[in-house]
BABA-479945 format. One record per atom (N, C-alpha, C): residue in one letter; residue number from 1; x negated, y negated, z negated; chain; atom name. Coordinates in nm, 3 decimals, padded with zeros to 5 digits. Layout:
! BABA-479945
 aa   i       x       y       z ch at
  A NUM       X       Y       Z  A CA
...
***
This chain:
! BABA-479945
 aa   i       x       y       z ch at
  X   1  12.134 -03.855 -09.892  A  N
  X   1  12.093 -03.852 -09.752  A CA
  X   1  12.165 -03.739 -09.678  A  C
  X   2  12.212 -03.738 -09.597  A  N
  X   2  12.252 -03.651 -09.472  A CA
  X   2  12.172 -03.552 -09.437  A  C
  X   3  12.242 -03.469 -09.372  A  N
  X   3  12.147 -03.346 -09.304  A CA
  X   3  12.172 -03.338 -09.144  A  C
  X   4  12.097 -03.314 -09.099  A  N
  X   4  12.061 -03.323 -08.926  A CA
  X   4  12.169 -03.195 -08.904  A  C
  X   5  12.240 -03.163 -08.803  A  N
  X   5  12.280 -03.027 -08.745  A CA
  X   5  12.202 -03.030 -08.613  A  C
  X   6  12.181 -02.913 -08.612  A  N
  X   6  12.131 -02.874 -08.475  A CA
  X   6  12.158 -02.710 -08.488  A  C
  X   7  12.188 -02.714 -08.332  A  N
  X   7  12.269 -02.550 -08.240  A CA
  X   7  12.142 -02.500 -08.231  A  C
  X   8  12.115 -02.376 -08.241  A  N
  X   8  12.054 -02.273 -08.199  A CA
  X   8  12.132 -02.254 -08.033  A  C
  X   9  12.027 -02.186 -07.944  A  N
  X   9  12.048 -02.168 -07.820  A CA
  X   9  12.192 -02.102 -07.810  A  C
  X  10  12.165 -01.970 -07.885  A  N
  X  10  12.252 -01.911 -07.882  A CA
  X  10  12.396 -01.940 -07.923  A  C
  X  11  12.392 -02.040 -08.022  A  N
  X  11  12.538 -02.101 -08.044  A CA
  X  11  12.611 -02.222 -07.930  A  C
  X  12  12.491 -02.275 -07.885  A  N
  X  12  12.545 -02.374 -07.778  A CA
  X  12  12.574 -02.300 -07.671  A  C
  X  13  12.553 -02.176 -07.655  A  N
  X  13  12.602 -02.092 -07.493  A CA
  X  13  12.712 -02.064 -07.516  A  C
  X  14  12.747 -01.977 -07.658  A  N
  X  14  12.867 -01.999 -07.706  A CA
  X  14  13.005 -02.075 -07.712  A  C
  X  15  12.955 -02.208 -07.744  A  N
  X  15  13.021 -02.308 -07.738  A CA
  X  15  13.113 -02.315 -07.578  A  C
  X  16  13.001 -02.303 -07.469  A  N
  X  16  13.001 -02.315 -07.353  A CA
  X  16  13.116 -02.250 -07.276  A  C
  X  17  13.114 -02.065 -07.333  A  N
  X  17  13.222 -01.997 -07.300  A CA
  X  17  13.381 -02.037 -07.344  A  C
  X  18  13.364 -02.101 -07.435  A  N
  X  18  13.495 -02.076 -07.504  A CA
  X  18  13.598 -02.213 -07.463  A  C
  X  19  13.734 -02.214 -07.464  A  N
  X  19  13.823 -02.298 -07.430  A CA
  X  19  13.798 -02.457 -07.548  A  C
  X  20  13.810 -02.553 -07.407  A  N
  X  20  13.782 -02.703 -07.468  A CA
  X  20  13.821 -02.707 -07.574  A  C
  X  21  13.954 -02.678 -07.660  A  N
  X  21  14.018 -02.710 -07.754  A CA
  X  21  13.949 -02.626 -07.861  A  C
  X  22  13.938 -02.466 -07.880  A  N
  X  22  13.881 -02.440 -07.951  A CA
  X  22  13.691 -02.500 -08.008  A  C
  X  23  13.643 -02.539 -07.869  A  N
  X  23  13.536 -02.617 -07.863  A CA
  X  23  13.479 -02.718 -07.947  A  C
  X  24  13.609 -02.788 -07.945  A  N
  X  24  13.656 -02.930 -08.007  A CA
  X  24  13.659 -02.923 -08.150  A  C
  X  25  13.732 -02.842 -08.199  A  N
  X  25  13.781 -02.765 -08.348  A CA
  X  25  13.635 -02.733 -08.383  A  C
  X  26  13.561 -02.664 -08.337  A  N
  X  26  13.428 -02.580 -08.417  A CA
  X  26  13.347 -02.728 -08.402  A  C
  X  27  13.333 -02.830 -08.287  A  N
  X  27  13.224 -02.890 -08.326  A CA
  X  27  13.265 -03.045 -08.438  A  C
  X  28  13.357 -03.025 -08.463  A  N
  X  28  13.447 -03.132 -08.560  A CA
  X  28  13.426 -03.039 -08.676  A  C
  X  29  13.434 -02.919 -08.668  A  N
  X  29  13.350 -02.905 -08.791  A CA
  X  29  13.214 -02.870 -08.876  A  C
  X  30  13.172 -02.870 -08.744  A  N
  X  30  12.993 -02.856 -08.744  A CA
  X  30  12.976 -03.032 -08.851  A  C
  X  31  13.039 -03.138 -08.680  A  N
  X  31  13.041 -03.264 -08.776  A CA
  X  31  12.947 -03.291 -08.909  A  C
  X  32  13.074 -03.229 -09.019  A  N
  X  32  13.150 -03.246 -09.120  A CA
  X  32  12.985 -03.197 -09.163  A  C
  X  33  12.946 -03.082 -09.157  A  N
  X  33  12.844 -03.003 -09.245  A CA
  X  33  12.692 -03.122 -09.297  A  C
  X  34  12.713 -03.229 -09.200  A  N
  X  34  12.591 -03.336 -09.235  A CA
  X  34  12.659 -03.375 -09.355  A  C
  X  35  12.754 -03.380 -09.488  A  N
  X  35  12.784 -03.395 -09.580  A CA
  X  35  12.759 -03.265 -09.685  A  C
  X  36  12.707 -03.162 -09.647  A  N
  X  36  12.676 -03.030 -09.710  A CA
  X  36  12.576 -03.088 -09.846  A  C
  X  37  12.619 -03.047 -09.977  A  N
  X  37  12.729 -02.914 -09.973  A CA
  X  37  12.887 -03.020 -10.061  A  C
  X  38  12.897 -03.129 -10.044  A  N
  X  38  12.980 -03.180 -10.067  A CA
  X  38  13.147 -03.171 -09.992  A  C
  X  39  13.096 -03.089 -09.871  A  N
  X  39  13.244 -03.067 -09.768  A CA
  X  39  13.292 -02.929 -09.858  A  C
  X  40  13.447 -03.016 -09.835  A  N
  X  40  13.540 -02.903 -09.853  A CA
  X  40  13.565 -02.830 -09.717  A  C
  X  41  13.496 -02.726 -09.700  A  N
  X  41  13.539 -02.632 -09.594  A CA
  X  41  13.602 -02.504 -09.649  A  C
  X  42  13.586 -02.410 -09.535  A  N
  X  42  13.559 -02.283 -09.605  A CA
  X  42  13.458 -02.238 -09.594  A  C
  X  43  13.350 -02.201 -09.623  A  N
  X  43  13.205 -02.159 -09.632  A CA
  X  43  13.138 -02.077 -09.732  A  C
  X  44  13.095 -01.976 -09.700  A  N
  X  44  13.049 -01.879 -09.827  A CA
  X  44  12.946 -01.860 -09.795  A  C
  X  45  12.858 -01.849 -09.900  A  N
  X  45  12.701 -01.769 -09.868  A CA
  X  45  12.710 -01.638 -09.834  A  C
  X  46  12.582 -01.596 -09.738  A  N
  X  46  12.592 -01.465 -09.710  A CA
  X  46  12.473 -01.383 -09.838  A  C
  X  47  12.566 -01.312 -09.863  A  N
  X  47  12.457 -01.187 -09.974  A CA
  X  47  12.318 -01.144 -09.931  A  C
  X  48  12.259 -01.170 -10.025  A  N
  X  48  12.117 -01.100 -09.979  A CA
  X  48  12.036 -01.186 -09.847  A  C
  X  49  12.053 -01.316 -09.805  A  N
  X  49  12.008 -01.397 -09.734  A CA
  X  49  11.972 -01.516 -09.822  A  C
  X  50  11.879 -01.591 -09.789  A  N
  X  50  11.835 -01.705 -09.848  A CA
  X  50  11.910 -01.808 -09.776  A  C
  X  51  11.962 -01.920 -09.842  A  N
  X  51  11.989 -02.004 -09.782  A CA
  X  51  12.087 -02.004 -09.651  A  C
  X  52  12.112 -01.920 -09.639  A  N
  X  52  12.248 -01.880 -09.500  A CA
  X  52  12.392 -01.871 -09.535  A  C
  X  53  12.460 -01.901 -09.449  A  N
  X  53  12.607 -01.950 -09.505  A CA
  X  53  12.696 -01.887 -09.403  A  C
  X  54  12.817 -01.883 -09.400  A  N
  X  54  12.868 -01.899 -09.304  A CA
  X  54  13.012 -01.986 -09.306  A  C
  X  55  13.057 -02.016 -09.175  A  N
  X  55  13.179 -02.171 -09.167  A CA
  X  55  13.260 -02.088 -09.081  A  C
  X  56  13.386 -02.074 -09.187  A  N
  X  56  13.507 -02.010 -09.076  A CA
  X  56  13.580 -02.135 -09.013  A  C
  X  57  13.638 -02.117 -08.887  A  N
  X  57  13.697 -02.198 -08.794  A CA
  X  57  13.781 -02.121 -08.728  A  C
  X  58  13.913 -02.133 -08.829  A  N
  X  58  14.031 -02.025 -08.740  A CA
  X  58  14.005 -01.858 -08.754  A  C
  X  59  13.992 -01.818 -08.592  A  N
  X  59  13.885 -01.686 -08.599  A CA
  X  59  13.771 -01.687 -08.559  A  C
  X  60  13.710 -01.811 -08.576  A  N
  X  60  13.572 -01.772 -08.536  A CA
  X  60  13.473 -01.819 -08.659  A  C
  X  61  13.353 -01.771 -08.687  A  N
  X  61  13.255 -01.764 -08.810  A CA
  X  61  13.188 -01.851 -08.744  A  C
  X  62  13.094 -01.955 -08.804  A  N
  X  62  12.949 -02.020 -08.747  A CA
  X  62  12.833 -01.977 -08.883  A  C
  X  63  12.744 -01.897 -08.849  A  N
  X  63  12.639 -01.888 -08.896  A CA
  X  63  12.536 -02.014 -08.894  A  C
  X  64  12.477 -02.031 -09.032  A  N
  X  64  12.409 -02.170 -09.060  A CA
  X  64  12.314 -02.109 -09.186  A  C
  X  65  12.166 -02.184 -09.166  A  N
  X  65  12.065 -02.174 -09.228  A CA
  X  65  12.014 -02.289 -09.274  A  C
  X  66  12.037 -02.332 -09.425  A  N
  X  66  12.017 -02.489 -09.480  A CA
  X  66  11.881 -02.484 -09.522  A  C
  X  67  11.803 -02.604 -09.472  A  N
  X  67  11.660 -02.626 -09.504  A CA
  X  67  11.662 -02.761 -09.619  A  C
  X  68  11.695 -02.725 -09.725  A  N
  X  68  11.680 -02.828 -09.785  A CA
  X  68  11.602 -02.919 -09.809  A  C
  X  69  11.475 -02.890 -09.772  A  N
  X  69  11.332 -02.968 -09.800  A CA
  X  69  11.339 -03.099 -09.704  A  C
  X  70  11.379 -03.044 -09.595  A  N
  X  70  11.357 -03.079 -09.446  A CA
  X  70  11.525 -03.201 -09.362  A  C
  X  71  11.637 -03.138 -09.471  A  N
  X  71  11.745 -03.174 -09.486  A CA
  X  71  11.821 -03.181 -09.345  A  C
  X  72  11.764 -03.066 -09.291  A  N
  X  72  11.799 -02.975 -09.191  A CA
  X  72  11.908 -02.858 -09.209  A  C
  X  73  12.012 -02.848 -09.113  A  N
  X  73  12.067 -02.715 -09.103  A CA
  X  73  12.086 -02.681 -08.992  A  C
  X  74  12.073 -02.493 -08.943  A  N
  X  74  12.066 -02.464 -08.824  A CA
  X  74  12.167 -02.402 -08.796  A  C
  X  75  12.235 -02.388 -08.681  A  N
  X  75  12.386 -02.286 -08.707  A CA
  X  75  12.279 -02.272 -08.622  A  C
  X  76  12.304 -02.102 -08.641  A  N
  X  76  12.217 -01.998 -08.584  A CA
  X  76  12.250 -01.943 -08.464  A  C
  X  77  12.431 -01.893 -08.548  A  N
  X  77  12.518 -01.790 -08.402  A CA
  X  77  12.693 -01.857 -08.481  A  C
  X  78  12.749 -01.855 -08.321  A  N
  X  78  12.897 -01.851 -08.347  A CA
  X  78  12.964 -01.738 -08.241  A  C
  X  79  13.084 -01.689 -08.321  A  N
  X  79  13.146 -01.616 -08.267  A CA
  X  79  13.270 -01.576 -08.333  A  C
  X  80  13.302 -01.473 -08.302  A  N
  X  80  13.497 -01.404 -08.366  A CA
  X  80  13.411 -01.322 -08.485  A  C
  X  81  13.498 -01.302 -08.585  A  N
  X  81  13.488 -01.267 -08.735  A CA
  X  81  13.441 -01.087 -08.661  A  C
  X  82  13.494 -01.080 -08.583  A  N
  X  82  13.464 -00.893 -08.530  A CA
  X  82  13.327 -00.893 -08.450  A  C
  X  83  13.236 -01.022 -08.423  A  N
  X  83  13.132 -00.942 -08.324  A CA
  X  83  13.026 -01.014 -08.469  A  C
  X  84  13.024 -01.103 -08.493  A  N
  X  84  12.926 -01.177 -08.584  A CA
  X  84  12.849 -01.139 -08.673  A  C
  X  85  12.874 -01.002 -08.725  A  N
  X  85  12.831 -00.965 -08.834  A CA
  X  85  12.743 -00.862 -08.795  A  C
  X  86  12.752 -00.829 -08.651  A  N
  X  86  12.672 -00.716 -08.598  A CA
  X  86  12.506 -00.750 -08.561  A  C
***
């Protein structure tokens, strides 16, 4: 079975600022993540978080929180590899 994506507020405002094309690129690969964890992306877990990941896209990171029960995932926050981690 598939997993639902859904944006956190804060990632869809995101989305909002940034140029169509790069736009395009991050949500083609949001896409992809309803095949998790079978996609070949790039994606690593974050240390010391449950269940949180993150999806590089170029230079920008998407933060994501997999609910497996629920077969839900949330991208939390997107942004450049330099503000994201703060």
């Amino acid at each position: 079975m598939k997993f639902k994506v859904f944006l956190h507020k804060s990632a869809d405002e995101f989305l909002k600022r940034i140029s169509l094309e790069d736009k395009q690129r991050i949500v083609d690969k949001l896409k992809q993540l309803e095949d998790f964890p079978a996609i070949k992306l790039d994606i690593v877990k974050i240390a010391g978080e449950a269940n949180t990941f993150r999806l590089r896209v170029g230079k920008y990171r998407a933060l994501f929180k997999v609910y497996e029960q629920e077969k839900i995932i949330v991208v939390a926050k997107i942004d450049t590899r330099k503000k994201i981690y703060q």
